[in-house]
C-alpha positions as CSV (number, residue, x, y, z in Angstrom):
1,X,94.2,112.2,97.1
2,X,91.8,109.9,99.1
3,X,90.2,108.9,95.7
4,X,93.8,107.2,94.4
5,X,94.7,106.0,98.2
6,X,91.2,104.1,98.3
7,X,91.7,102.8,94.3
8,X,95.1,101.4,94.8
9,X,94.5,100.0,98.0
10,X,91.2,98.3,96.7
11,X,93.5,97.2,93.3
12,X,96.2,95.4,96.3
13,X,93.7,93.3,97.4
14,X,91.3,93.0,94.1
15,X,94.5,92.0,91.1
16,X,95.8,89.1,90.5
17,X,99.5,89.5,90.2
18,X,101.8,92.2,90.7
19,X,102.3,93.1,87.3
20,X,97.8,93.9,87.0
21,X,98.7,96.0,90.2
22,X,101.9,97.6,89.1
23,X,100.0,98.8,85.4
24,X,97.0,100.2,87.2
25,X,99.0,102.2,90.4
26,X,100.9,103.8,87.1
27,X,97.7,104.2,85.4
28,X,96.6,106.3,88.5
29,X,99.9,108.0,88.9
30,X,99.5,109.2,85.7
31,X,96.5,110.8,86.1
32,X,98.5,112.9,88.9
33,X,101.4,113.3,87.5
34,X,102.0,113.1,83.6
35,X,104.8,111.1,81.9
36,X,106.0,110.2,78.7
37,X,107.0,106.4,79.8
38,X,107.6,104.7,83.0
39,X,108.8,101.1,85.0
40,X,107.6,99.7,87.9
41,X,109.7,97.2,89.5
42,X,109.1,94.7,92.4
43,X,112.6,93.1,93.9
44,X,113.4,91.1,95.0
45,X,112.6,88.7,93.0
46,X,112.4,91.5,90.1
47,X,109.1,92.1,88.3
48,X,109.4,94.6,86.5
49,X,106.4,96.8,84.2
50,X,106.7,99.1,81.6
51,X,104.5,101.8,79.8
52,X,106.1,103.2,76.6
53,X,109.5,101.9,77.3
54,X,111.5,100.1,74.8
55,X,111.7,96.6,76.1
56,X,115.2,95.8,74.6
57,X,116.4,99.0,77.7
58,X,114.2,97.4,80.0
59,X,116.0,93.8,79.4
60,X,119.2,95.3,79.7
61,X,118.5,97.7,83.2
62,X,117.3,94.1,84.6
63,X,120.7,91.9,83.6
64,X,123.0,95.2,85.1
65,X,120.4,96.4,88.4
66,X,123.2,96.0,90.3
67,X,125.5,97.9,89.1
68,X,123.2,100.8,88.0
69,X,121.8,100.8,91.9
70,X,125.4,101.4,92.8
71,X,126.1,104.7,90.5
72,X,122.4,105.4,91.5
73,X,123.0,105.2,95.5
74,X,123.5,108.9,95.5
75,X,119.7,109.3,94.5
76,X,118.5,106.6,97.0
77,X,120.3,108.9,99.4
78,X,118.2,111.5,98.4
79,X,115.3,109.9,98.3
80,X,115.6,108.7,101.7
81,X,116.3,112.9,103.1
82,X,113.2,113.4,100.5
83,X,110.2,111.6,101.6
84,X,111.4,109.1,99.5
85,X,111.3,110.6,96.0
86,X,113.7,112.9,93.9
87,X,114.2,114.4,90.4
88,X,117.3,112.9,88.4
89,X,118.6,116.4,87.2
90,X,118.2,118.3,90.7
91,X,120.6,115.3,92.1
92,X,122.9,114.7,89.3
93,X,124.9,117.2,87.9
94,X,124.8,117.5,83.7
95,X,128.3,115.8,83.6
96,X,127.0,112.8,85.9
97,X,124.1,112.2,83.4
98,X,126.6,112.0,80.3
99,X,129.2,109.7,82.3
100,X,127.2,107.6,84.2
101,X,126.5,103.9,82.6
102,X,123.0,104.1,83.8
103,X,122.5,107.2,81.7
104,X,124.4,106.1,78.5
105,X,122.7,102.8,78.4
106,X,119.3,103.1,79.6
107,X,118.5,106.9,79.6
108,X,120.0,108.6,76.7
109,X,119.3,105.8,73.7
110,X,115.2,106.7,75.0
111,X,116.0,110.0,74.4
112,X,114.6,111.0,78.3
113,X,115.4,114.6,79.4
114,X,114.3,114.3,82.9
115,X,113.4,111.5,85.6
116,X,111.7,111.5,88.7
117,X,112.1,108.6,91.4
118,X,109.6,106.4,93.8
119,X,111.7,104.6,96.2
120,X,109.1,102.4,98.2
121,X,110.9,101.9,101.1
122,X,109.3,100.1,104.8
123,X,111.7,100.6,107.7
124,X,114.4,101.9,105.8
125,X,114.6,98.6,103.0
126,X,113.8,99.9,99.3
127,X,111.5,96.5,98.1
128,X,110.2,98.4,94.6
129,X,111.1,101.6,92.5
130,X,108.8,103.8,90.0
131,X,110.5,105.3,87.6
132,X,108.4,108.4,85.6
133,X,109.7,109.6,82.7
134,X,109.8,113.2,80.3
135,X,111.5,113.0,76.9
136,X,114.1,115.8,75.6
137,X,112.3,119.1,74.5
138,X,109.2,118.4,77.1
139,X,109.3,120.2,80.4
140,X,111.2,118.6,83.3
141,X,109.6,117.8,86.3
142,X,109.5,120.1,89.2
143,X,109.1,120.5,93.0
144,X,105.7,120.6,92.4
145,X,105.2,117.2,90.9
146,X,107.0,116.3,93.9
147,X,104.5,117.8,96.1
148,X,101.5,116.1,94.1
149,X,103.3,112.6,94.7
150,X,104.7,112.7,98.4
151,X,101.4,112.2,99.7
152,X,100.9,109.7,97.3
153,X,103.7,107.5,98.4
154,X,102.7,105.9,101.7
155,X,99.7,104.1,100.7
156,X,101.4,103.1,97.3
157,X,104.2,101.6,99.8
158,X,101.7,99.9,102.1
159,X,100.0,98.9,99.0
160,X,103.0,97.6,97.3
161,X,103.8,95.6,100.5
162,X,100.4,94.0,100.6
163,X,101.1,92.7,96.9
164,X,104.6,91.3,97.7
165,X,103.1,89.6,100.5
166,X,100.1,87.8,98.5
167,X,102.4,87.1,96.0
168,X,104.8,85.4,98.7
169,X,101.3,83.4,99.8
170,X,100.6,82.4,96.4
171,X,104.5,80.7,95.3
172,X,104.2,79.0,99.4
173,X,101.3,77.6,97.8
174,X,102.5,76.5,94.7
175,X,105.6,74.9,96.6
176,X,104.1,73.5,99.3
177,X,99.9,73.2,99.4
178,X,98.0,75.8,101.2
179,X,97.5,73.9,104.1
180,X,101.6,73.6,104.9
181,X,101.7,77.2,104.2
182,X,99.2,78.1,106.9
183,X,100.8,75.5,109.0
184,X,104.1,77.1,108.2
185,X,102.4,80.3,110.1
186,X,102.3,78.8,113.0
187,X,105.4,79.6,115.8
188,X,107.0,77.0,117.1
189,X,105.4,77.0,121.0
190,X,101.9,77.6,118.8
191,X,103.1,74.6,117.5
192,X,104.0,72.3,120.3
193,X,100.6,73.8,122.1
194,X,98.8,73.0,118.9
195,X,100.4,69.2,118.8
196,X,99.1,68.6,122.3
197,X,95.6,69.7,121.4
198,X,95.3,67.6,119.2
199,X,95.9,64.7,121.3
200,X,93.3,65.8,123.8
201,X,95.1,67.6,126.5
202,X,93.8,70.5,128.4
203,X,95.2,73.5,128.8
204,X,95.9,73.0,132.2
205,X,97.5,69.7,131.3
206,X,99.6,71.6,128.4
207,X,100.4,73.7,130.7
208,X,101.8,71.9,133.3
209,X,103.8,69.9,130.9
210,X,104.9,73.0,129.4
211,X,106.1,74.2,132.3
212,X,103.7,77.7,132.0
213,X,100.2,78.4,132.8
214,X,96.6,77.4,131.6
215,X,95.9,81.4,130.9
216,X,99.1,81.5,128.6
217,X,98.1,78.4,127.0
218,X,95.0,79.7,126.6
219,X,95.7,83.0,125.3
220,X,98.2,81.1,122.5
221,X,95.4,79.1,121.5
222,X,93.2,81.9,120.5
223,X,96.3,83.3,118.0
224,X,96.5,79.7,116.9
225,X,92.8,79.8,116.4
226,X,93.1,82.9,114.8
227,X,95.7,82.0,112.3
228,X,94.7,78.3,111.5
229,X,90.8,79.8,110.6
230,X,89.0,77.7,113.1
231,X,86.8,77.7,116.3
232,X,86.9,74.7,118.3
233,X,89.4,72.3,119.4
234,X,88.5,69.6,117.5
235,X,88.2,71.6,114.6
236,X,91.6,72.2,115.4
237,X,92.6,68.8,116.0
238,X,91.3,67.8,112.1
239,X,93.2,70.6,110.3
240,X,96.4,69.5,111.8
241,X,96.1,65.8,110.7
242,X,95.2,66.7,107.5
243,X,98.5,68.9,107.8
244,X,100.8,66.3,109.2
245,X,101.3,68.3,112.2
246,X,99.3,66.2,114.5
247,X,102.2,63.4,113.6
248,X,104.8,65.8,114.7
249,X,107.5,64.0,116.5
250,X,107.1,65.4,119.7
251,X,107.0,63.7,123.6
252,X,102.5,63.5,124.8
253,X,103.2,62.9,128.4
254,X,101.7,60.3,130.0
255,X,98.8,61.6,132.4
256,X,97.7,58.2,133.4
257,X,100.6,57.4,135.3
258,X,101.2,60.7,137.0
259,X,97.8,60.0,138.3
């Protein structure tokens, strides 16, 4: 167990994109727990990666998510009572997998006797699904495939998270520059605090204009530090014009003539 918590958490901050992640967390599941095929999918937006899955199902569970995640609500329910997995044929009765769309469209055509679920879920909000899969004529899975793959689950959620969020990074880039995105990180009394830096003001200044006190001013500066990657006001003071921030529109009181 600690070996595939350390390899997956190392793989969330070592891949490249969510896809190299999602292949080698199933790679590792695998080695736990074994399959016959299996998705991994990412929402939103949806990424979704297969092993041994005919991509012409996999095209079709993506256009019709929504409608499948309603009939499938009474797994999710499960799941969430379950530690946040569950086996398809321990929660749906024989007559609910030969009804259900989800099951006539996606399941049956693959020939798949038996499914077991990996709702990764952070307070409550499912952000990604695993899907392992056993054809017809193999063994189902059991409670204690289960057992191997509770444990499993929190740092594959934690992981998970860490990749959504670097991917998040990565398109704030893209859109806007890696300086606005840091920027962007920034709350918006960091910010004012920030804007006055940059035009020389103390902290007791900021903070009298502020209407607070040097040691809050003081102590936002260090998270502003902390954020922005630098160590000195004036290092400060050059990030933000390079930003734009330092051109914020924002009121620099006059000091000279409350002297």
């Amino acid at each position: 167990m600690s070996g595939f918590g350390y390899d997956v958490a190392c793989a969330a901050l070592a891949c490249e994109s969510a896809e190299e992640f999602a292949r080698f967390a199933l790679r590792r599941i695998g080695e736990a727990v074994a399959y016959d095929s299996a998705v991994y999918v990412f929402f939103p937006p949806h990424v979704v990666v297969t092993v041994n899955t005919d991509p012409v199902y996999m095209q079709r569970f993506v256009s019709r998510s929504r409608s499948y995640g309603d009939e499938l609500d009474k797994g999710r329910r499960t799941a969430m009572r379950n530690g946040g997995v569950y086996i398809d044929t321990e929660v749906f009765s024989p007559t609910e997998r030969k009804s259900l769309a989800f099951y006539r469209d996606i399941i049956q055509p693959q020939g798949i006797g038996s499914q077991l679920a990996l709702y990764l879920m952070l307070r409550r909000r499912m952000f990604g699904v695993v899907h392992l899969c056993r054809r017809m004529g193999r063994p189902g899975f059991r409670e204690m495939d289960l057992s191997v793959l509770r444990p499993m689950l929190p740092i594959l959620v934690t992981s998970h998270a860490a990749v959504m969020a670097a991917e998040g990074l990565r398109a704030c880039g893209q859109q806007q520059g890696p300086m606005e995105c840091t920027l962007a990180s920034l709350s918006g009394r960091e910010r004012e605090v920030a804007h006055y830096v940059a035009h020389g003001l103390s902290n007791k200044e900021i903070a009298s204009f502020l209407g607070t006190s040097p040691n809050t001013v003081r102590n936002q500066l260090v998270r502003i530090f902390e954020k922005l990657g630098v160590s000195s006001r004036a290092e400060l003071a050059s990030q933000l014009a390079r930003g734009g921030l330092a051109d914020f529109p924002m009121p620099v009181p006059d000091l000279s003539a409350a002297g």
